[in-house]
C-alpha positions in Angstrom: 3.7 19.1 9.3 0.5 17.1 9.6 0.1 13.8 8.8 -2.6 13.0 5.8 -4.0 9.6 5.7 -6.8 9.1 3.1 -9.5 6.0 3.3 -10.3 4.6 0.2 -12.4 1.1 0.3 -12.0 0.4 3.4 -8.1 0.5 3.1 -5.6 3.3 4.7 -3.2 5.4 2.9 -0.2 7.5 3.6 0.7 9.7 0.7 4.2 11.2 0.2 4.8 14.8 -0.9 4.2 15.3 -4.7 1.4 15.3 -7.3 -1.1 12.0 -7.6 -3.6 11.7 -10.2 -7.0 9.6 -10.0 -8.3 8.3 -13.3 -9.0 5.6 -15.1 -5.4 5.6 -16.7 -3.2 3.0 -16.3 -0.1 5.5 -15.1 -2.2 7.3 -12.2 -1.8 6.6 -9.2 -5.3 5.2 -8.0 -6.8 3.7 -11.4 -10.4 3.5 -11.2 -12.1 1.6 -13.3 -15.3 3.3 -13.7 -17.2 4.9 -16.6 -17.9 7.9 -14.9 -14.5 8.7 -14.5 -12.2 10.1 -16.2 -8.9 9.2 -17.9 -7.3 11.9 -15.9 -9.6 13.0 -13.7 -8.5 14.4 -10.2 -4.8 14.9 -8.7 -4.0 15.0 -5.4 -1.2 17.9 -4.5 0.5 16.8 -0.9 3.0 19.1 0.9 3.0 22.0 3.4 -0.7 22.2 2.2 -2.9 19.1 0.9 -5.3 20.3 -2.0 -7.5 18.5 -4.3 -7.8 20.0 -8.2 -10.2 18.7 -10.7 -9.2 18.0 -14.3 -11.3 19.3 -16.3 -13.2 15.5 -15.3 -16.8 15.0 -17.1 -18.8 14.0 -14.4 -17.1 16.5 -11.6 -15.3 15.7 -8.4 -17.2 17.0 -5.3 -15.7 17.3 -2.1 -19.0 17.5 0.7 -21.3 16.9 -1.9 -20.3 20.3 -3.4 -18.9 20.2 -6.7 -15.0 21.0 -7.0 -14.1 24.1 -9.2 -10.8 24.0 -10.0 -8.2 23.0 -6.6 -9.2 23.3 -2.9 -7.4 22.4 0.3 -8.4 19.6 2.2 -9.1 19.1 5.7 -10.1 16.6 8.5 -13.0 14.8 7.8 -13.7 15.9 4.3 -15.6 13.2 2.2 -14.4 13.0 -1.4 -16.8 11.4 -4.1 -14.5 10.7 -7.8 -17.5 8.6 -10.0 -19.0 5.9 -7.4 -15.9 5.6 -5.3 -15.6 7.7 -2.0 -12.6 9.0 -0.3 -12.1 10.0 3.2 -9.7 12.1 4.5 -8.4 11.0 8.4 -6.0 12.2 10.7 -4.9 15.2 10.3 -2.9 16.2 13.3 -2.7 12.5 14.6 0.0 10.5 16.3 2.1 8.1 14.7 0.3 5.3 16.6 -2.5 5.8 14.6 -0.8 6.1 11.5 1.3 2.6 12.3 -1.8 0.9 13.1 -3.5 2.0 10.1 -0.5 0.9 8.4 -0.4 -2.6 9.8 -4.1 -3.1 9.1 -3.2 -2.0 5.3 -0.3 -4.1 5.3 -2.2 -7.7 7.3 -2.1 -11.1 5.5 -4.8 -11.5 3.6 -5.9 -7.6 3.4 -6.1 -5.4 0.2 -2.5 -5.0 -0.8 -3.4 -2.3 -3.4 -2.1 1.2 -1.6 1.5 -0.2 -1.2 1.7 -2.2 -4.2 0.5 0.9 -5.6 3.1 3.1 -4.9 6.1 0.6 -5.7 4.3 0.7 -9.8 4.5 4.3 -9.8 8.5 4.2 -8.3 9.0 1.6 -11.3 6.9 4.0 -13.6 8.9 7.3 -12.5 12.1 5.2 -13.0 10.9 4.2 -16.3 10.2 8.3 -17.3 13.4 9.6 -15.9 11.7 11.2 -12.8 14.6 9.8 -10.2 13.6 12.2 -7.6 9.9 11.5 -7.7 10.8 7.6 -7.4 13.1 8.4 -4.6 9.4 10.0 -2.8 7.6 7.1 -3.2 10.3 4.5 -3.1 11.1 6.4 0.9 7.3 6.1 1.8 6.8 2.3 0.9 10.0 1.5 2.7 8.9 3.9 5.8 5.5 1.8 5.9 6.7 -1.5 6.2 9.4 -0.6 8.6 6.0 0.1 10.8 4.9 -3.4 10.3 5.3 -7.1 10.2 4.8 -8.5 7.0 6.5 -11.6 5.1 8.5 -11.3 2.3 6.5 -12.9 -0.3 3.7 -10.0 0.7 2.8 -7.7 -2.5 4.4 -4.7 -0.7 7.6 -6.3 0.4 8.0 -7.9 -3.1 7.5 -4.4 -4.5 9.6 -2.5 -2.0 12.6 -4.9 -2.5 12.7 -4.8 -6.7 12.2 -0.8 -6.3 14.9 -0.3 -3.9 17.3 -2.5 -6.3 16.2 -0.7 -9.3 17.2 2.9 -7.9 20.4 1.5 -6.4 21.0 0.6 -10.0 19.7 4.0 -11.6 21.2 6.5 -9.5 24.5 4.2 -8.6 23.9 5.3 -4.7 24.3 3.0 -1.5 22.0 4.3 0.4 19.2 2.7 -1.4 21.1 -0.7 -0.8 21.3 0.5 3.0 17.9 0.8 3.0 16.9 -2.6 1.3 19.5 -4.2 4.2 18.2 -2.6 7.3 14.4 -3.4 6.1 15.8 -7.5 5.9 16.9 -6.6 9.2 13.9 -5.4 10.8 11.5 -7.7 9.1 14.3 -10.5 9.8 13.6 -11.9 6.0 15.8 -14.5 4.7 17.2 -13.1 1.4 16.5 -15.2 -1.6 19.9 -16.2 -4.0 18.2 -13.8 -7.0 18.0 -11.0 -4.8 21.6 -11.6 -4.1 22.7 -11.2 -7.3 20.8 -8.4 -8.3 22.5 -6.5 -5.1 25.6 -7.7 -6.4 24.9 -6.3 -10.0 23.7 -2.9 -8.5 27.1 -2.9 -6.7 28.7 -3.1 -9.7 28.6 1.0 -9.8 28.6 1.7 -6.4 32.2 1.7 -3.9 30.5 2.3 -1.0 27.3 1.6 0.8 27.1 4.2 3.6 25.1 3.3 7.4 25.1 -0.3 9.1 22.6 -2.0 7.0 25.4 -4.4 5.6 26.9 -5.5 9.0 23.0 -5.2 10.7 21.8 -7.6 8.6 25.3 -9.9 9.0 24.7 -10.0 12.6 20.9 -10.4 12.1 21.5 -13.7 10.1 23.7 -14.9 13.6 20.6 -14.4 15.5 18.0 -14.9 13.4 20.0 -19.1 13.6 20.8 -19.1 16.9 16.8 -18.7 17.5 16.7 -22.2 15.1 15.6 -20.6 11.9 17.3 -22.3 8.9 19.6 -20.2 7.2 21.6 -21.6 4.1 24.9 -21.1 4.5 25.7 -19.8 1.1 23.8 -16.9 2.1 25.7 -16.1 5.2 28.9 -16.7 3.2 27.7 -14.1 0.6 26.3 -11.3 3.0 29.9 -11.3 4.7 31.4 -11.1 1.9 29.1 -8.1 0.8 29.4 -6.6 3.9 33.7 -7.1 4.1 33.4 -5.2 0.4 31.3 -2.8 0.3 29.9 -2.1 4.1 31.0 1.2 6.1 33.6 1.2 8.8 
């Protein structure tokens, strides 16, 4: 399936399958704060096929500079205009070196953080509703973007990917999510703070099991990430071991 990547303020985008609404709302998932928009005024509809569908907006959504009646597909190229801001949609068909380096431009110090901070409000907002499995589609697309970049942990993104991960850990009592959150301190060699401890440790309070190697990846990454002549308190070695003797796989 292609990949869809939309351009919005000079900023990149991957969207994850599911329904995304543009308004001026607080719950959708680009708010725009604009008086010629809407409160709900657009949704995005990503899967097999990408469409666009008006709703019902006052001022129109126009897709070309032709206004949108109803939904239409989307394709390469297309130039979306919601009040004053326009969208663009890129790569359709593209590699994955694109996309990462679209991603990592997203994700740079000092760059718009909006698009991935975005999506880790709407995984806290679909917890919040009861939509697990919608949080589960955004919570796997923040985590996929910033395991195809370098960013530090005090970044918008990775603050909002680590609290989302621990919140559906929590929720749905599964160890994969805690898998996830492990092998993304792994990659991104973080340091994990003594709060984020505990809240692991309180997510674990439901779960027997966590399944994969994050555990024991990140036990081994803490060795290395020392021996290179990082600091690493020793509490936190003591507690990932002890994590990792409890609860890790194999």
């Amino acid at each position: 399936m292609a990949r869809f990547r939309f351009k919005i303020g000079g900023k990149t985008v991957l969207l994850p399958d599911g329904h995304h609404d543009v308004g001026r709302l607080g719950e959708c998932w680009l708010v725009l704060d604009d008086d010629l928009v809407s409160r709900t005024h657009a949704r995005f509809h990503i899967g097999d096929v990408t469409e666009l569908e008006d709703l019902g907006s006052r001022n129109g959504t126009y897709i070309n500079g032709e206004k949108l009646v109803g939904r239409r597909a989307l394709h390469d190229g297309d130039r979306i205009r919601i009040g004053r801001e326009v969208i663009e949609v890129l790569g359709f068909g593209t590699s994955m070196v694109g996309d990462e380096d679209d991603l990592r431009r997203t994700l740079a110090p000092g760059e718009d953080t909006r698009f991935p901070s975005m999506i880790g409000q709407l995984v806290e907002k679909s917890i919040k509703a009861g939509k697990v499995k919608e949080a589960e589609r955004y919570a796997t697309a923040l985590s996929s973007q910033l395991m195809s970049a370098r960013v530090a942990l005090g970044h918008p993104a990775a603050e909002a990917c680590n609290r989302c991960m621990i919140q559906l850990a929590d929720k749905t009592a599964s160890g994969q999510w805690i898998d996830r959150l492990f092998r993304l301190y792994t990659h991104q060699a973080w340091l994990m703070s003594p709060s984020t401890v505990e809240q692991v440790r309180s997510a674990l309070d439901r779960i027997p099991r966590v399944p994969g190697t994050g555990l024991r990846d990140y036990e081994q990454a803490l060795r290395l990430i020392a021996r290179d002549g990082t600091p690493v308190p020793p509490e936190l070695v003591t507690a990932i071991a002890e994590l990792a003797d409890a609860f890790g796989a194999g």
